[in-house]
Each structure stands twice: as structure tokens, then as C-alpha cells.
N, C-alpha and C positions, 0 to 999 in steps of 0.2 A: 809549272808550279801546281801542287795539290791544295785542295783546298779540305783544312779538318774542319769537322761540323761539332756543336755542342750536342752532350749527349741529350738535355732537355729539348734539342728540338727537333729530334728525328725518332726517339727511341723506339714512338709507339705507332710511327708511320712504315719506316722504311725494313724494318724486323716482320719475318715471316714467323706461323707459329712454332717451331719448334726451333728453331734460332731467337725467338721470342723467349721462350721457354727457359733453353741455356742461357739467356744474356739477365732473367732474372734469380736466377741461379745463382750465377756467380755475384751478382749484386747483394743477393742475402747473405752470400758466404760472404761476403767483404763486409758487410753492417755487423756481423757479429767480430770482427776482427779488429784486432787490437787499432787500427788505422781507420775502420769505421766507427770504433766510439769515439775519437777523435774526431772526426769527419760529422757527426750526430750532434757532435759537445760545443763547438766553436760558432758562434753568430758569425757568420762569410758574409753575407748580407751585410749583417752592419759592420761588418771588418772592412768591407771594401769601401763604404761610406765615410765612416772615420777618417780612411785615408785619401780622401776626395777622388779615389775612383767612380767614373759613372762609364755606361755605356756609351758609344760611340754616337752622336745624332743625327751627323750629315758625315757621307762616304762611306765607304768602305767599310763592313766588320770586323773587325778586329779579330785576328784568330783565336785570342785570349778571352776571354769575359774579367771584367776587372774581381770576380768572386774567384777562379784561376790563378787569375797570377799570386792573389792572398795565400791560396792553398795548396801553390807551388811554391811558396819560401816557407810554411809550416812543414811540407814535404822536406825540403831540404835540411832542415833543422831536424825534424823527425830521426832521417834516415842517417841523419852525416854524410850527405855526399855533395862532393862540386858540380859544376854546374852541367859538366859532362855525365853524370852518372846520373843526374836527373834527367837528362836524355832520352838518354839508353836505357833506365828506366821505364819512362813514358812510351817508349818503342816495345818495350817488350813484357811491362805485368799490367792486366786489366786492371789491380785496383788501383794503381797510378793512375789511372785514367778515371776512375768512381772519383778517387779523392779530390780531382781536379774538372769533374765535371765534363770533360771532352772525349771524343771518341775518333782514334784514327783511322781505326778500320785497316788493313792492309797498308793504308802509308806510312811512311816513318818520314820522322823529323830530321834534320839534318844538320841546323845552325845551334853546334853547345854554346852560342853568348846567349841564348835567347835569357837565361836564367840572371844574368847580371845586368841584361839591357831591364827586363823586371824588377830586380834590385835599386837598379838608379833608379828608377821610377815613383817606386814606393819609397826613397831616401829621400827624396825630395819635396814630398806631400807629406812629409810623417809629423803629426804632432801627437808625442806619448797621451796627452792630457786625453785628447778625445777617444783614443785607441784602449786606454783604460776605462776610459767611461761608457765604451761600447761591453767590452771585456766584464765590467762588475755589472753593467746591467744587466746583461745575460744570468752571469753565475753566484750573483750579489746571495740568492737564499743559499747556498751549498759554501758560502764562507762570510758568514755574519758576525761569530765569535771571533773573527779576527780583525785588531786592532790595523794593520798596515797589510799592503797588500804590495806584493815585490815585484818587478816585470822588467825584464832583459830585451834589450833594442838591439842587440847583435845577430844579425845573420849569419 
């Protein structure tokens, strides 16, 4: 078994300078991309909180970060795709991999439930009330004028 690393904790270690170079490259080109202003626009931080995601304390790491798995079901909604296409995806476009925070580097993933094993997860912790209260706190200045604010629980 391989083990994938986040990309926050190796980026600035294990990248030489001109793989350095390229790997901020293509990070800029993804910020300006329609999937990094989304990636810019969303609290994950406090998305993953809302949904009592926390870090792992005792054992093992988690190959996910619970900011991940949040930004692997806005992926999926994003793109429209099941849980296989979010895969092979993540196997094969770098900004899959910006949006979701991890870097596989030459491994690929192999298990398509991982997206539905994430799904139960966050179906289970989900309470709308706080996930909206995370959501308006963020974006509360950019829709003031508005009376009700609408939000879809469906994955």
C-alpha cells in the first residue's frame, strides 16, 4: 500500500527548484480557474468544522484531511461526476488535486467507494443549521440585500 501525503506538508520540503518552479505554476494557473475561485470562495476550514470533522488524534493519519473529503463532495457536485470519475479524476488532473489539498505524485488511487465511504460520513454529522451559519458567515457581506438564503443538501 502507498501512502498519499497532503500537499501542505511536503510542498516546500521535498520539491527541487525547478519542479518547484513548475508545481507553482500550475497552482497559479488553477487559482485563476474557474475551480480555484471556487477553491478561494468556500470556508473548508470551517466547512469541515460545521460538520464535526476534526483531525485524527491518536493513530494513524488519515489519508483524507477532513478539509478533503468537504472538497471532494463540492468536486463531485461541481463536475457531475460519480464516485468513479472522481477517481480517475484525482489520478489524473493536478487541479483535482489543488482543489482537494493532496498530492499523489506518481501513485494512483484504486478504491471508487472511497467517495461514498465520505459521503456516509458527512451524512451522518450533517446539521444544515450550522453548515449555513458557517456558509453566511463567510459570505454574509456579498448577500446582505437578501431576505432568505436557499441551500441544497443533495449530493
Amino acid at each position: 500500500m502507498f501512502k498519499i501525503r497532503r500537499s501542505r506538508d511536503f510542498q516546500h520540503v521535498l520539491l527541487s527548484s525547478p519542479q518547484e518552479e513548475q508545481f507553482n505554476k500550475l497552482h497559479d494557473r488553477f487559482l485563476c480557474s474557474g475551480l480555484g475561485k471556487i477553491y478561494r470562495a468556500v470556508p473548508w476550514d470551517e466547512m469541515a468544522w460545521a460538520l464535526g470533522l476534526a483531525e485524527a488524534e491518536m493513530g494513524p493519519r488519515p489519508i483524507f484531511s477532513p478539509r478533503c473529503k468537504v472538497a471532494g463532495m463540492f468536486l463531485m457536485h461541481y463536475v457531475g461526476c460519480s464516485d468513479r470519475k472522481l477517481v480517475e479524476g484525482l489520478n489524473g488532473k493536478p487541479d483535482r488535486h489543488f482543489f482537494q489539498s493532496i498530492y499523489l505524485g506518481a501513485e494512483r488511487l484504486v478504491n471508487h467507494k472511497i467517495g461514498s465511504v465520505v459521503r456516509c460520513e458527512l451524512e451522518a454529522k450533517l446539521d444544515m443549521g450550522t453548515v449555513q451559519k458557517a456558509l453566511y458567515g463567510n459570505w454574509s457581506a456579498y448577500i446582505d440585500g437578501r431576505p432568505a438564503t436557499d441551500m441544497d443538501a443533495t449530493c
